[in-house]
C-alpha positions as CSV (number, residue, x, y, z in Angstrom):
1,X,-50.7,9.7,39.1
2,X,-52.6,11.9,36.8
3,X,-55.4,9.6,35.6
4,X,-55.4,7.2,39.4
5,X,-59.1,7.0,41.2
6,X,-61.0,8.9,39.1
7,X,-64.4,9.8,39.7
8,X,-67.1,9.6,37.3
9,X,-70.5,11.0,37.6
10,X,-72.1,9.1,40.0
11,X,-69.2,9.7,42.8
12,X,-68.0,5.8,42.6
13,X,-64.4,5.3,42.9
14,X,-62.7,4.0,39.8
15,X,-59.6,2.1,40.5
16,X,-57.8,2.8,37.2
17,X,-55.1,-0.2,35.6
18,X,-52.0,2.0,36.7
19,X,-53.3,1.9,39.8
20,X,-53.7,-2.1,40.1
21,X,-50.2,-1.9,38.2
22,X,-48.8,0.6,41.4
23,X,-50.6,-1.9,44.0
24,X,-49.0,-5.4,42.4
25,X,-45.4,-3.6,42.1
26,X,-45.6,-2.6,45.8
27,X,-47.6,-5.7,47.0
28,X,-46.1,-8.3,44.7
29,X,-42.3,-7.3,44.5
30,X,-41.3,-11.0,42.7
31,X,-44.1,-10.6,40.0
32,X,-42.3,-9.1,36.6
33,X,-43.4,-5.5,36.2
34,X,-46.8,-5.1,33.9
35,X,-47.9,-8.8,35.1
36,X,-51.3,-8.5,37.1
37,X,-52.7,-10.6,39.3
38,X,-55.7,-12.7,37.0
39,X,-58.4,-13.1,40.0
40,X,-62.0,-14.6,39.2
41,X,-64.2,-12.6,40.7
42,X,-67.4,-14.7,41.6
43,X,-68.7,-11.9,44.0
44,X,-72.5,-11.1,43.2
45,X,-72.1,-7.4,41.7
46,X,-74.3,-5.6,44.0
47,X,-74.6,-1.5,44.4
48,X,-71.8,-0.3,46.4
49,X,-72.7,1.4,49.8
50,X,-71.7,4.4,51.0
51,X,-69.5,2.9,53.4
52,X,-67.8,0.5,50.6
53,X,-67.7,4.2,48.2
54,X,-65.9,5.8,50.8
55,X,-63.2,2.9,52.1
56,X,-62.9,2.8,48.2
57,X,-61.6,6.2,47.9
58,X,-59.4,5.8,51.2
59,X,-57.8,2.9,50.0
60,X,-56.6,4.7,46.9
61,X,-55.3,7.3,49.0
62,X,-53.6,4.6,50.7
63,X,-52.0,3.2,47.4
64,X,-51.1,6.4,46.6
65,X,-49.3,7.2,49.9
66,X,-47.9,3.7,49.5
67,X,-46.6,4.5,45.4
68,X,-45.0,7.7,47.2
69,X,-43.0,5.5,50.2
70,X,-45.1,6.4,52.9
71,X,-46.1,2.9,54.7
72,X,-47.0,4.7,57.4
73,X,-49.8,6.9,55.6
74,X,-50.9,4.4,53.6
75,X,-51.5,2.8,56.6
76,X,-53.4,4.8,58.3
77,X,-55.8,5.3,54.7
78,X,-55.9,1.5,55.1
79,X,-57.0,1.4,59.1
80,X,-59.6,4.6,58.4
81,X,-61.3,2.2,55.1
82,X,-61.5,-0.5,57.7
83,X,-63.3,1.7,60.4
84,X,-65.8,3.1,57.3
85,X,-66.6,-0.2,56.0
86,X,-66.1,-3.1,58.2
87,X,-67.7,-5.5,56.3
88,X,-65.4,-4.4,53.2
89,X,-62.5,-7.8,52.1
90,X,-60.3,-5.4,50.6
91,X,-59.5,-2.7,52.8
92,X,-58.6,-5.5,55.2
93,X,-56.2,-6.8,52.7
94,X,-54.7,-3.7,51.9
95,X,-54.1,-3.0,55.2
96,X,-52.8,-6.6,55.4
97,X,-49.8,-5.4,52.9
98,X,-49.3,-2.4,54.8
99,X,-48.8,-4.4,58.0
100,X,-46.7,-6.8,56.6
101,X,-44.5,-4.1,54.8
102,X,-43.6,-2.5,58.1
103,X,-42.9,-5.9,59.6
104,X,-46.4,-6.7,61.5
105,X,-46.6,-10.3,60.3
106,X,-49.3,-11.4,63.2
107,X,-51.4,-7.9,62.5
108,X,-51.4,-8.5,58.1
109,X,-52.1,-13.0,59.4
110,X,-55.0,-11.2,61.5
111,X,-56.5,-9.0,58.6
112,X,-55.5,-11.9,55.8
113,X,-58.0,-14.3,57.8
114,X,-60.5,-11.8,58.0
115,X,-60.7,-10.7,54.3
116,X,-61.2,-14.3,53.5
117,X,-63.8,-14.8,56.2
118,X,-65.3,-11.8,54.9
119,X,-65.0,-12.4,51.1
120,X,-66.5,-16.2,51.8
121,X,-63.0,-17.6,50.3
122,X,-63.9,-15.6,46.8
123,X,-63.5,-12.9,44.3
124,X,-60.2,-10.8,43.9
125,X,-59.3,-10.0,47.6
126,X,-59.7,-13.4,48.8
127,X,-57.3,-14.4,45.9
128,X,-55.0,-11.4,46.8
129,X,-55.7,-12.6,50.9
130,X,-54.4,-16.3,50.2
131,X,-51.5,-15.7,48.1
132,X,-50.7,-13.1,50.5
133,X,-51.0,-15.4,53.6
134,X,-49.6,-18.3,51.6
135,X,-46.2,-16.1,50.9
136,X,-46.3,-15.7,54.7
137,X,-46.6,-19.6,55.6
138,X,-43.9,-20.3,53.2
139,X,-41.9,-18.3,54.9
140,X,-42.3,-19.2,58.1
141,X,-41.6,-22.8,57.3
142,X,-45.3,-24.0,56.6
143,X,-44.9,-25.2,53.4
144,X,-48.0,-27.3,53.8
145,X,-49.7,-24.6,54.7
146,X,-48.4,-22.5,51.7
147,X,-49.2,-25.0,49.7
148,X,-52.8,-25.1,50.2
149,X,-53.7,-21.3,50.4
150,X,-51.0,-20.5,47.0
151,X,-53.6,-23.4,45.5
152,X,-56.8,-21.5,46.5
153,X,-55.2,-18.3,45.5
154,X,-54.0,-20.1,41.9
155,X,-57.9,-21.7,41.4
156,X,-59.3,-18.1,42.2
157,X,-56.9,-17.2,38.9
158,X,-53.9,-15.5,40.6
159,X,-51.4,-15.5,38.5
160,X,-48.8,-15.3,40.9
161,X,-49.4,-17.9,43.3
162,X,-49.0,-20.1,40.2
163,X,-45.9,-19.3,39.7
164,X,-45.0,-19.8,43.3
165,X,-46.2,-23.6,43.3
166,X,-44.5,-23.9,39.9
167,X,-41.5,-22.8,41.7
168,X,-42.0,-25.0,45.3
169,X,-42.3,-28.3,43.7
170,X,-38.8,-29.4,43.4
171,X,-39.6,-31.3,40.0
172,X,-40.8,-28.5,38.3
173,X,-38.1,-26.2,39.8
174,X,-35.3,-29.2,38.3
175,X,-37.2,-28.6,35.2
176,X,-37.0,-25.3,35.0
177,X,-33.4,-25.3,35.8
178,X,-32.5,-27.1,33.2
179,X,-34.3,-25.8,30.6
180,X,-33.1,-22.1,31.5
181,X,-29.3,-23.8,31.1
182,X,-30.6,-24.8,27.7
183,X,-31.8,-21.9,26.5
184,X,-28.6,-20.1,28.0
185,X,-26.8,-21.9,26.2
186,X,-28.8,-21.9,22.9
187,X,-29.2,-18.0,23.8
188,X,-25.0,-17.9,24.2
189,X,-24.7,-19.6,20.7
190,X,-22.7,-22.8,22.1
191,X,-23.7,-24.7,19.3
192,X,-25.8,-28.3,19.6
193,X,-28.5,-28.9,22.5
């Protein structure tokens, strides 16, 4: 990654686009490739800390561990940003993906809950945090459940949960069924739709 968490003059941890493009391929698997997650992000803007600078920079050594395969590191960049900023959404929701990569659904639940305790239920991690925990109700069977977080997520701009509700409500799925046989069709040149 030759351009990924540069740093400018005043030491702060720039989180470059390729980067956010690395983090939705290995933390968003269904969303097509260049696709971002849109977030709102409401959060005052307030001077970083040192604590936040530094739990920056670990957490793009985490995505870079987790762009090279290695869960495990990226992990533990994830669990030392935690330790240097506890008070920090995102490195609770990185680690979240982590967890839940490596098959620790009630440790990424755990760290899901507290990035949106900690984000106050806005900005980019909490969206990131509900869609996350959403994709985990679904598939657990709590489609209620789902349901209302994948909203959150969708009115805090993401993208991606949109898609998933698109895809949950059986009307809209019938829809899109059959206009993908349409344009299949139209597509395969079979004549009159």
């Amino acid at each position: 990654m030759s351009s990924s968490g540069a740093m400018n003059g005043n030491d702060e941890v720039q989180v470059t686009s390729h980067d956010k493009e690395v983090l939705n391929q290995i933390f968003n698997p269904g969303l097509p490739y260049g696709d971002e997650v849109d977030t709102v992000d409401d959060t005052p803007q307030t001077e970083d800390s040192e604590e936040v600078k530094q739990a920056k920079e670990l957490e793009i050594q985490g995505v870079r561990a987790a762009e090279a395969g290695n869960v495990e590191a990226a992990l533990g960049f994830f669990q030392r940003a935690v330790a240097t900023a506890p008070d920090w959404p995102s490195a609770y929701n990185n680690r979240a993906q982590a967890l839940r990569l490596k098959g620790d659904i009630a440790g990424a639940r755990a760290d899901l809950d507290k990035a949106i305790e900690l984000s106050e239920g806005r900005g980019s991690a909490a969206c990131q945090a509900f869609t996350q925990r959403g994709l985990i109700k679904k598939k657990e069977g709590d489609d209620a459940g789902a349901k209302e977080d994948l909203e959150k997520a969708a009115s805090l701009g993401g993208a991606f949960a949109k898609q998933v509700l698109v895809a949950m409500n059986p009307y809209a799925a019938l829809c899109n069924q059959m206009l993908s046989g349409v344009l299949d069709k139209l597509r395969a040149g079979e004549g009159q739709v």
